[in-house]
Jmol script that loads the backbone (N, CA, C; Angstrom):
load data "model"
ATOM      1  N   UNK A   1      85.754  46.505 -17.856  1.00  0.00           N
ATOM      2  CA  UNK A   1      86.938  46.443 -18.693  1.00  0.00           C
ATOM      3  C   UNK A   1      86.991  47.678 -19.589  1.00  0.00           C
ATOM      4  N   UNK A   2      88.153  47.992 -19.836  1.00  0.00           N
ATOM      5  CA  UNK A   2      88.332  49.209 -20.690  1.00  0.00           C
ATOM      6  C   UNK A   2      88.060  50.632 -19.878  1.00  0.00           C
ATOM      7  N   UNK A   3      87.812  50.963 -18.869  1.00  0.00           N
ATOM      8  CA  UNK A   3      87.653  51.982 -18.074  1.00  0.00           C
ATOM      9  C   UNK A   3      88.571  51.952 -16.895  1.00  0.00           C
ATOM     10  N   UNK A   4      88.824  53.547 -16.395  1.00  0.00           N
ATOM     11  CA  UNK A   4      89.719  53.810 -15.616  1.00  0.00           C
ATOM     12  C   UNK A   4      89.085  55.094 -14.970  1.00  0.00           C
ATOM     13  N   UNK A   5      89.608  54.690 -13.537  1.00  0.00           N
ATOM     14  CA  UNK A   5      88.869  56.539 -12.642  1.00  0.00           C
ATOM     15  C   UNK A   5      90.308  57.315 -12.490  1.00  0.00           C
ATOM     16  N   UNK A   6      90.024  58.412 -13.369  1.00  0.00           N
ATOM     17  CA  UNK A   6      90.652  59.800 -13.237  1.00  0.00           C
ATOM     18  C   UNK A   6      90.666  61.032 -12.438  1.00  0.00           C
ATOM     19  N   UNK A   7      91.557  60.676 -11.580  1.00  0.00           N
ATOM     20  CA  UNK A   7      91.340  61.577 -10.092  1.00  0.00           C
ATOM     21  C   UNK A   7      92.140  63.133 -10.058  1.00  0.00           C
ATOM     22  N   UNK A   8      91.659  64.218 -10.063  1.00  0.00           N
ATOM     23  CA  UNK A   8      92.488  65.266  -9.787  1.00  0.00           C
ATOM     24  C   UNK A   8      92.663  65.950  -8.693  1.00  0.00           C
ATOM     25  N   UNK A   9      93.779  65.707  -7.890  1.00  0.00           N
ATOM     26  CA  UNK A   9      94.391  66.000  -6.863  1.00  0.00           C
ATOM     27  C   UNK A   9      93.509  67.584  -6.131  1.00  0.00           C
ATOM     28  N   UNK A  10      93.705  68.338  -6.908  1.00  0.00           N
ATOM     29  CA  UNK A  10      93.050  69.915  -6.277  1.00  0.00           C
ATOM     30  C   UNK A  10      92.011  69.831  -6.121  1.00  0.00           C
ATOM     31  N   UNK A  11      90.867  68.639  -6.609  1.00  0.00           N
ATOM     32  CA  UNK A  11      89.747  69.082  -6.467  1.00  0.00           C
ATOM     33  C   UNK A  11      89.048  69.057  -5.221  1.00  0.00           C
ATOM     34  N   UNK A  12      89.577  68.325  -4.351  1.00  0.00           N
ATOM     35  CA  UNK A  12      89.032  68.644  -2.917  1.00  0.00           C
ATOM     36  C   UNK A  12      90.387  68.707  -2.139  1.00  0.00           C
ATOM     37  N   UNK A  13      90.136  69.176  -0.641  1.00  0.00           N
ATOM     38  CA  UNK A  13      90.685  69.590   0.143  1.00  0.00           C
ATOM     39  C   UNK A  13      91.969  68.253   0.833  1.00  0.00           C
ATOM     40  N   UNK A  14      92.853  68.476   1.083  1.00  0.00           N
ATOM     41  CA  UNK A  14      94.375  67.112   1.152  1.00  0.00           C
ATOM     42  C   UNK A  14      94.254  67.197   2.864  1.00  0.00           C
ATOM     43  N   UNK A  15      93.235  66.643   3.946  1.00  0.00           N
ATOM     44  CA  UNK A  15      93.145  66.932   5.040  1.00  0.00           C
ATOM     45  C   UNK A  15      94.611  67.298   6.011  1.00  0.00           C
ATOM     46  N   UNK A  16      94.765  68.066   7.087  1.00  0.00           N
ATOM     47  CA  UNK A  16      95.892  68.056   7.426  1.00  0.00           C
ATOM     48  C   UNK A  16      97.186  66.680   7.454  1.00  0.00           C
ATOM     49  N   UNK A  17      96.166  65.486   8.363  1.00  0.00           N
ATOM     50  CA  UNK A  17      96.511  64.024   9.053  1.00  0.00           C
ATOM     51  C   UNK A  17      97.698  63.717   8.026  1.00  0.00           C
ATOM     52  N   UNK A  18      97.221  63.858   6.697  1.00  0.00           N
ATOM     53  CA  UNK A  18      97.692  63.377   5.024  1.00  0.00           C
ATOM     54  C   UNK A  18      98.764  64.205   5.072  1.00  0.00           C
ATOM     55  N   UNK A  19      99.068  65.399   5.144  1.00  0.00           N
ATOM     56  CA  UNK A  19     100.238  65.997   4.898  1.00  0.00           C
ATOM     57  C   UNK A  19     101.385  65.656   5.550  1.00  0.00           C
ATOM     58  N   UNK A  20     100.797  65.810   7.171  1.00  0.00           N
ATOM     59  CA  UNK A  20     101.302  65.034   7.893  1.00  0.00           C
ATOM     60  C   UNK A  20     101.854  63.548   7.678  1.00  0.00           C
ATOM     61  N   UNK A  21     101.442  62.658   7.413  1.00  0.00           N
ATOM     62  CA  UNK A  21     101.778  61.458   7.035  1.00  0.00           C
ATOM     63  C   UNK A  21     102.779  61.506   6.390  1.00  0.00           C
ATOM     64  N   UNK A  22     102.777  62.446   5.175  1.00  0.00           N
ATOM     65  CA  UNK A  22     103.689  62.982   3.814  1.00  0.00           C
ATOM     66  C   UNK A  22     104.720  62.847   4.516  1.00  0.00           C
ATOM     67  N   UNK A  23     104.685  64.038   5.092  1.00  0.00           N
ATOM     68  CA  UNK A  23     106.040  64.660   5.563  1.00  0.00           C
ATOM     69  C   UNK A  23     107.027  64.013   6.565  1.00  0.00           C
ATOM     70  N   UNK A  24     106.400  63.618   7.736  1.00  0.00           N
ATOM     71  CA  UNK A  24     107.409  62.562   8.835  1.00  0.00           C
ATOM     72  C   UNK A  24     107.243  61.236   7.999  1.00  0.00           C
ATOM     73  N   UNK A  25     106.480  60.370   7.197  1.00  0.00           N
ATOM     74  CA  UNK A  25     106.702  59.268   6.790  1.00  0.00           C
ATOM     75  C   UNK A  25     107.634  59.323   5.913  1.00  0.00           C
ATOM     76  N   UNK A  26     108.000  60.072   5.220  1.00  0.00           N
ATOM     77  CA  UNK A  26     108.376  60.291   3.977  1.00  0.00           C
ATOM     78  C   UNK A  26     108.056  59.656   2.886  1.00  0.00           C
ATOM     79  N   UNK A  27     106.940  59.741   3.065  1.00  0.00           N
ATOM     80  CA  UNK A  27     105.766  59.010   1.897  1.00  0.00           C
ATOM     81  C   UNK A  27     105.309  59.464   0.694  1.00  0.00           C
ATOM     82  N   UNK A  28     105.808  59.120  -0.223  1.00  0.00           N
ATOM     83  CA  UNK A  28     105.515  59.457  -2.002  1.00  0.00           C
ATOM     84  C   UNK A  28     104.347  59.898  -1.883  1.00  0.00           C
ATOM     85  N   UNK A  29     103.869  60.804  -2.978  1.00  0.00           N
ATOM     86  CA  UNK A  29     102.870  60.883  -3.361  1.00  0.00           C
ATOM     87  C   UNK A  29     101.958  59.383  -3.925  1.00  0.00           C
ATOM     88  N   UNK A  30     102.774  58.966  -4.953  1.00  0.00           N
ATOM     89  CA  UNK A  30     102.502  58.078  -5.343  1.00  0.00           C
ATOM     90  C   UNK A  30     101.712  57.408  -4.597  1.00  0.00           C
ATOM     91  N   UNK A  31     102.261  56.711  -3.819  1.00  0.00           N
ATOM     92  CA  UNK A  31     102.196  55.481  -2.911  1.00  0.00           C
ATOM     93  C   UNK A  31     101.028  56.151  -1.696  1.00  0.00           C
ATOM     94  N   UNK A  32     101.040  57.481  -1.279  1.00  0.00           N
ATOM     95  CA  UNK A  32      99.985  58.426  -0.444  1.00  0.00           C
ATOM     96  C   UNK A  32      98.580  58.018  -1.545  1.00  0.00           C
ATOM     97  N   UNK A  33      98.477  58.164  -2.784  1.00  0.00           N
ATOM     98  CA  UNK A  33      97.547  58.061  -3.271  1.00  0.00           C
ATOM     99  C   UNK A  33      96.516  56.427  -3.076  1.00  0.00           C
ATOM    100  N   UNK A  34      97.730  55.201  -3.614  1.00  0.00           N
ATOM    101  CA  UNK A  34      97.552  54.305  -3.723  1.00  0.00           C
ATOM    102  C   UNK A  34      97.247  53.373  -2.669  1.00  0.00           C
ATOM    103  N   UNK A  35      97.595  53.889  -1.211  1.00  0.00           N
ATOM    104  CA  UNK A  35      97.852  53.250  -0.149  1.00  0.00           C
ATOM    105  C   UNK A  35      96.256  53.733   0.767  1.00  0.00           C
ATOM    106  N   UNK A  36      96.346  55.169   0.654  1.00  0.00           N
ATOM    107  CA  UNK A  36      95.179  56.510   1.882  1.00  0.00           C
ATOM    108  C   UNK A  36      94.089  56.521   0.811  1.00  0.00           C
ATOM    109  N   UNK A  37      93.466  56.933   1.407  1.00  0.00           N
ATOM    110  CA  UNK A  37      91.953  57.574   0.360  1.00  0.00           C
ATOM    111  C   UNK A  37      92.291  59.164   0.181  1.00  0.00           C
ATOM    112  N   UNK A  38      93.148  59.781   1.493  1.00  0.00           N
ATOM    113  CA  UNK A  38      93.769  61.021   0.879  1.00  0.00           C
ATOM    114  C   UNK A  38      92.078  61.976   1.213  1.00  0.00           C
ATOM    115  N   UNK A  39      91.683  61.507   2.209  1.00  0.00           N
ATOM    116  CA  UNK A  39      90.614  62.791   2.078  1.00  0.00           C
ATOM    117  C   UNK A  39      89.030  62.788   1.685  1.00  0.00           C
ATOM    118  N   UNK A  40      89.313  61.643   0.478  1.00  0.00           N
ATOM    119  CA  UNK A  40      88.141  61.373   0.018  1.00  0.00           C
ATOM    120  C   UNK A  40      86.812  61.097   0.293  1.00  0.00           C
ATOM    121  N   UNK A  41      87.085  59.676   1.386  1.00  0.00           N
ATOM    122  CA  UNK A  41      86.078  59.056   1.590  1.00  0.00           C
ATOM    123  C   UNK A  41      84.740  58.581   1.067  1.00  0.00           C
ATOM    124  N   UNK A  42      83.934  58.570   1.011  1.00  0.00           N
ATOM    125  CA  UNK A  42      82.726  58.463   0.417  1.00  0.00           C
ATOM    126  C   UNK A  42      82.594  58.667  -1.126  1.00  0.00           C
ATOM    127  N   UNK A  43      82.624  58.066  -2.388  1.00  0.00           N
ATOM    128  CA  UNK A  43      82.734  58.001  -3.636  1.00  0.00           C
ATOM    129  C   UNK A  43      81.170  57.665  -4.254  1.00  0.00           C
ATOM    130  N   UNK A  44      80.840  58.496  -5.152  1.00  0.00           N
ATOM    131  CA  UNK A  44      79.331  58.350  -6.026  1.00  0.00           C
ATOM    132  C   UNK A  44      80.035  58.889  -7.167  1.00  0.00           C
ATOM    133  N   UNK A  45      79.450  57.485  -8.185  1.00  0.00           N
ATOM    134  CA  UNK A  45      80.071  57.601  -9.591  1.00  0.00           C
ATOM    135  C   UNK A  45      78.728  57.602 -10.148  1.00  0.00           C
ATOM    136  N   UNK A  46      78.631  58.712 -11.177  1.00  0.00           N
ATOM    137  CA  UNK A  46      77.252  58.942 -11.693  1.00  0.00           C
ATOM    138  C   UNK A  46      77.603  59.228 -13.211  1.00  0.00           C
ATOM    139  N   UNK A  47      76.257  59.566 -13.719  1.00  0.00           N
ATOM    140  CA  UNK A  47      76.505  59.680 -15.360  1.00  0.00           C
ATOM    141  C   UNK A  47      76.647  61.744 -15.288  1.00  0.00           C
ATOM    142  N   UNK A  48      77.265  61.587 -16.161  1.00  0.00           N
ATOM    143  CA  UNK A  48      77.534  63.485 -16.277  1.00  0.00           C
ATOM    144  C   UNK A  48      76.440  64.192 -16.417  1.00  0.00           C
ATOM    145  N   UNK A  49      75.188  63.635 -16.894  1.00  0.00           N
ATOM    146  CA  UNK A  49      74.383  64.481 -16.950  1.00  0.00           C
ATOM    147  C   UNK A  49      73.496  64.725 -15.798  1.00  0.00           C
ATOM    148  N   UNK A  50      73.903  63.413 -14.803  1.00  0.00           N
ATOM    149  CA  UNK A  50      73.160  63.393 -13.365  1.00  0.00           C
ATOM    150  C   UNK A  50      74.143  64.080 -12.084  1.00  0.00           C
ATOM    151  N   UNK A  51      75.175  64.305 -12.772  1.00  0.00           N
ATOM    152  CA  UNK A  51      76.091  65.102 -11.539  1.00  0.00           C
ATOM    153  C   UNK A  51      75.381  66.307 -11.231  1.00  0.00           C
ATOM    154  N   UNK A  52      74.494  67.173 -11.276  1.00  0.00           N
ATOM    155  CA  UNK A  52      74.136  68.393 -10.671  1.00  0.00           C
ATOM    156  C   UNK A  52      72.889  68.140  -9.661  1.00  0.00           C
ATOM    157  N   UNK A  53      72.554  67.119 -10.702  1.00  0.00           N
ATOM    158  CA  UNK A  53      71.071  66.821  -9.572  1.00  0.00           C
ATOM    159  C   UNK A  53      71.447  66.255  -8.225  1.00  0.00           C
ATOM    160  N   UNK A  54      72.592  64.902  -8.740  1.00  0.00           N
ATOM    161  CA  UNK A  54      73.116  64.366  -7.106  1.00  0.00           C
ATOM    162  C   UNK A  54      73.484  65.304  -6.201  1.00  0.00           C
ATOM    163  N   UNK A  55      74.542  66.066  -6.738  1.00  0.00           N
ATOM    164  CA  UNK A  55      75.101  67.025  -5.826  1.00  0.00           C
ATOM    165  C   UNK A  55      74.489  67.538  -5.076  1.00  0.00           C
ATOM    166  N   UNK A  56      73.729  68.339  -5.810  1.00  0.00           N
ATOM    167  CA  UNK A  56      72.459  69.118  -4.926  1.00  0.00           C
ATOM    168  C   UNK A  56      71.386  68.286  -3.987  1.00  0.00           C
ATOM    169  N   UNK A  57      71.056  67.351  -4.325  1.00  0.00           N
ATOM    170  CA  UNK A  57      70.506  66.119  -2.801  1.00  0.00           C
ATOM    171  C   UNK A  57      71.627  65.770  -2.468  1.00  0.00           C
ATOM    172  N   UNK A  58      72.755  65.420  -2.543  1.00  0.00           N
ATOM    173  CA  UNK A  58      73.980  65.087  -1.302  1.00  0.00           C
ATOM    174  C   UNK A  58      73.947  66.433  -0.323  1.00  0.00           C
ATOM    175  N   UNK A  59      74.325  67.790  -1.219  1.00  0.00           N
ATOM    176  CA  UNK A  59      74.410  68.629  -0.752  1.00  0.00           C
ATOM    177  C   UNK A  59      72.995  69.764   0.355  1.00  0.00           C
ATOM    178  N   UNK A  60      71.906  69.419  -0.398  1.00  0.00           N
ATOM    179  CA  UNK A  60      70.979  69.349   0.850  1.00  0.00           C
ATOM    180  C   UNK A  60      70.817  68.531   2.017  1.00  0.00           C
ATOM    181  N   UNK A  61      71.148  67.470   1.688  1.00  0.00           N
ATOM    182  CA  UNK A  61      71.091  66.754   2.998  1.00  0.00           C
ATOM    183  C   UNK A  61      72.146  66.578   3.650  1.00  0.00           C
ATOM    184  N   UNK A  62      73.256  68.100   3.769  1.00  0.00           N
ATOM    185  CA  UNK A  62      74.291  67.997   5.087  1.00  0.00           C
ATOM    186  C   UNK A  62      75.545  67.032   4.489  1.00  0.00           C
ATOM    187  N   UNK A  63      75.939  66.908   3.147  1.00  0.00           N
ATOM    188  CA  UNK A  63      76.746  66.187   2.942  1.00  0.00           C
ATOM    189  C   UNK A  63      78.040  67.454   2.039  1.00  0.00           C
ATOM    190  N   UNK A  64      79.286  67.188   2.072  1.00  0.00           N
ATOM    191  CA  UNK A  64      80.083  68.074   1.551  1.00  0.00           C
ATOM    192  C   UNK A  64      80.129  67.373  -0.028  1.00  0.00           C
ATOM    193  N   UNK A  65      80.148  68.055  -0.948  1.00  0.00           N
ATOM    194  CA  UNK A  65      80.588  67.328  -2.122  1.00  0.00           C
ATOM    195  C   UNK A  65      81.769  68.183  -3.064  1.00  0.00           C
ATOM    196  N   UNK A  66      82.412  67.184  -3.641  1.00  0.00           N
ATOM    197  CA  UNK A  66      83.639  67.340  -4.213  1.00  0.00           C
ATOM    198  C   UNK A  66      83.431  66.737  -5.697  1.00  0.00           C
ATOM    199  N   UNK A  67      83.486  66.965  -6.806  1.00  0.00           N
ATOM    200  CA  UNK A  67      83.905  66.387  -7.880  1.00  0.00           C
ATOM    201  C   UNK A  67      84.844  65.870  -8.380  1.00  0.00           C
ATOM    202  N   UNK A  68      85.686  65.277  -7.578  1.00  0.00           N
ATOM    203  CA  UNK A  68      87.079  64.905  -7.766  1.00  0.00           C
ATOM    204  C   UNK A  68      87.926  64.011  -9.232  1.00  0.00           C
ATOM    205  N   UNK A  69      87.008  63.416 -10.190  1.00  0.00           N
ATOM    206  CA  UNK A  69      87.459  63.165 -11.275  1.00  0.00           C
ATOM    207  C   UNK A  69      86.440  62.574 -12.238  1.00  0.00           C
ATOM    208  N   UNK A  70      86.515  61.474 -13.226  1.00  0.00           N
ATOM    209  CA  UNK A  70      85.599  61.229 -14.223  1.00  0.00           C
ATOM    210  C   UNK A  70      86.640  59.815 -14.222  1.00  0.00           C
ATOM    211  N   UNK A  71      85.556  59.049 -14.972  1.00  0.00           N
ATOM    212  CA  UNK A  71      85.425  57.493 -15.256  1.00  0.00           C
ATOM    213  C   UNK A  71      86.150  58.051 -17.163  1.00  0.00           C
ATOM    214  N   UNK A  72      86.934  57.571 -17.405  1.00  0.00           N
ATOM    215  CA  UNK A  72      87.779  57.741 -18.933  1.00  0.00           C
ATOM    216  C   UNK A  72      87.967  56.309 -19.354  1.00  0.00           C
ATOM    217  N   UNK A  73      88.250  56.528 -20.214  1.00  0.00           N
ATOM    218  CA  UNK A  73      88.593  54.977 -21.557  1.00  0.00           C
ATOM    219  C   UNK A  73      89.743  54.592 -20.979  1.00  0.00           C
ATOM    220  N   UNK A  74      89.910  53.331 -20.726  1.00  0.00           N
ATOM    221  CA  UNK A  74      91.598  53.130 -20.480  1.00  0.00           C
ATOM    222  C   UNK A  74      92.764  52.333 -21.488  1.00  0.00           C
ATOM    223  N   UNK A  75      93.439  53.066 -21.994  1.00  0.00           N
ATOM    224  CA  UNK A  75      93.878  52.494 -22.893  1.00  0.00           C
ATOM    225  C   UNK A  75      94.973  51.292 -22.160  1.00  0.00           C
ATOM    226  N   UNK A  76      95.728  50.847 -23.053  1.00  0.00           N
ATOM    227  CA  UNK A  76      96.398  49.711 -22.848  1.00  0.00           C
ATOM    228  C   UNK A  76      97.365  49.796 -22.000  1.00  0.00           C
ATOM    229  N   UNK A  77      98.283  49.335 -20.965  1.00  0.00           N
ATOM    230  CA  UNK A  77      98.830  49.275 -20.331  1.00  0.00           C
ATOM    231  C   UNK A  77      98.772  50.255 -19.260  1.00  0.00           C
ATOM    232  N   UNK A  78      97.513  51.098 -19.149  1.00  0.00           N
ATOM    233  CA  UNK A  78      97.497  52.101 -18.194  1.00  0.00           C
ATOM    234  C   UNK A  78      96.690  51.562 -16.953  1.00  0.00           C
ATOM    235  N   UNK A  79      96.988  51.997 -15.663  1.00  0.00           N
ATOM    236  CA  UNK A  79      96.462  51.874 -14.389  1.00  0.00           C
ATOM    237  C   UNK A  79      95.084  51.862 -14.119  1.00  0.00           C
ATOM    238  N   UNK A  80      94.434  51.048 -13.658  1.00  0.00           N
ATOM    239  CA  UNK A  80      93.021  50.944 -13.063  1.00  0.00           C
ATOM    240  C   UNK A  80      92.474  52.894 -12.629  1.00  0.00           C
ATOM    241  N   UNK A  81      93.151  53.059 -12.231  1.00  0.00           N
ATOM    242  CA  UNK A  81      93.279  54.840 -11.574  1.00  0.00           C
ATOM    243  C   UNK A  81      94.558  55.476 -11.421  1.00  0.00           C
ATOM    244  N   UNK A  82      94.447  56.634 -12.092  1.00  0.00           N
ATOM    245  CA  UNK A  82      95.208  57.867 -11.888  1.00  0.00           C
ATOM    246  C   UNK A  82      94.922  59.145 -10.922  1.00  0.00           C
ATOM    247  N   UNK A  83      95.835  60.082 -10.268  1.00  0.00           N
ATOM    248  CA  UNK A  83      95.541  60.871  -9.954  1.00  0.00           C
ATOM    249  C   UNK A  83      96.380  61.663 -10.623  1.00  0.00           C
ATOM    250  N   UNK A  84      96.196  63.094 -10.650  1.00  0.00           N
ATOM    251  CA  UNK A  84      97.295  64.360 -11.788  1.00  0.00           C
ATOM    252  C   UNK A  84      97.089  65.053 -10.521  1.00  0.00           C
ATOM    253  N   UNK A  85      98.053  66.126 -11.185  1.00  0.00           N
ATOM    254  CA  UNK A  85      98.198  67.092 -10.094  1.00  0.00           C
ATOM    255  C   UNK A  85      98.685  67.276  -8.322  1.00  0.00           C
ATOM    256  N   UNK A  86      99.238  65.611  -8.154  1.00  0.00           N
ATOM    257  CA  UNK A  86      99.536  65.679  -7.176  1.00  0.00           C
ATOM    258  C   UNK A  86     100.569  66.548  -5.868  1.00  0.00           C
ATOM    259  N   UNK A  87     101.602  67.067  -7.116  1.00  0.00           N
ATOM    260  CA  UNK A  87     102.683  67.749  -6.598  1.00  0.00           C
ATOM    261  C   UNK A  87     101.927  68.969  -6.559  1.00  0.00           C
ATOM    262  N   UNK A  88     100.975  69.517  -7.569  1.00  0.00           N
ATOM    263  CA  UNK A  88     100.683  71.245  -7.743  1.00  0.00           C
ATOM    264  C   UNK A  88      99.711  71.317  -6.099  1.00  0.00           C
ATOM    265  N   UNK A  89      98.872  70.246  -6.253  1.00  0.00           N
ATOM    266  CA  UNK A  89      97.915  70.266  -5.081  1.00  0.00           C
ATOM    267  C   UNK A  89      98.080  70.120  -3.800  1.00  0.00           C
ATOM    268  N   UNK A  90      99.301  69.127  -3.572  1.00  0.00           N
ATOM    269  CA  UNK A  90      99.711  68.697  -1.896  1.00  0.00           C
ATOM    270  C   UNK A  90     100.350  69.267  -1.343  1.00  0.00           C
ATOM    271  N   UNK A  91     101.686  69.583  -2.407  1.00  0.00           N
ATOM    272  CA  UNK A  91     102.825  70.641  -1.805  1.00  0.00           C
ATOM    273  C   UNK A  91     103.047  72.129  -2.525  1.00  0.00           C
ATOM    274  N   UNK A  92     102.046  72.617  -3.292  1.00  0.00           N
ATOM    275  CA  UNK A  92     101.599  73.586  -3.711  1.00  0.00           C
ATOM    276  C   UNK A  92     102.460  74.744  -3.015  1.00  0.00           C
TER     277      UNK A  92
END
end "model"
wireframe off; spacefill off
backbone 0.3
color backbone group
């Protein structure tokens, strides 16, 4: 309770499939976010001071890593998760 995951769109790569989808579905961003994983896949939520160490064992052992957002306070009437940047990042 009281927490929310804060996702920013640029920080990893919007696979082609997704754009695709975008474009002949005519599918919101919005709803692209809320509906697809958009790319993501695989999620490790860690404490900030342990993000370099994970990375670097994800990232030795053959895994791609992305930092894609942070765990924030959620104030009142706001969404379980956000993403920003969706328009600068997808259709850039």
């Amino acid at each position: 309770d009281g927490l929310m995951a804060e996702f920013e769109a640029g920080a990893w790569p919007l696979p082609a499939v997704f754009r695709w989808l975008m474009m002949a579905g005519g599918v919101a961003d919005q709803e692209m976010a809320r509906v697809f994983n958009c790319g993501i896949g695989m999620a490790v939520i860690v404490a900030p001071d342990d993000v370099a160490g994970i990375s670097e064992l994800l990232t030795r052992e053959g895994e791609q890593v992305y930092r894609v957002g942070r765990v924030a306070e959620r104030q009142e009437g706001m969404p379980g998760a956000i993403v920003n940047g969706m328009a600068r990042a997808w259709h850039g």
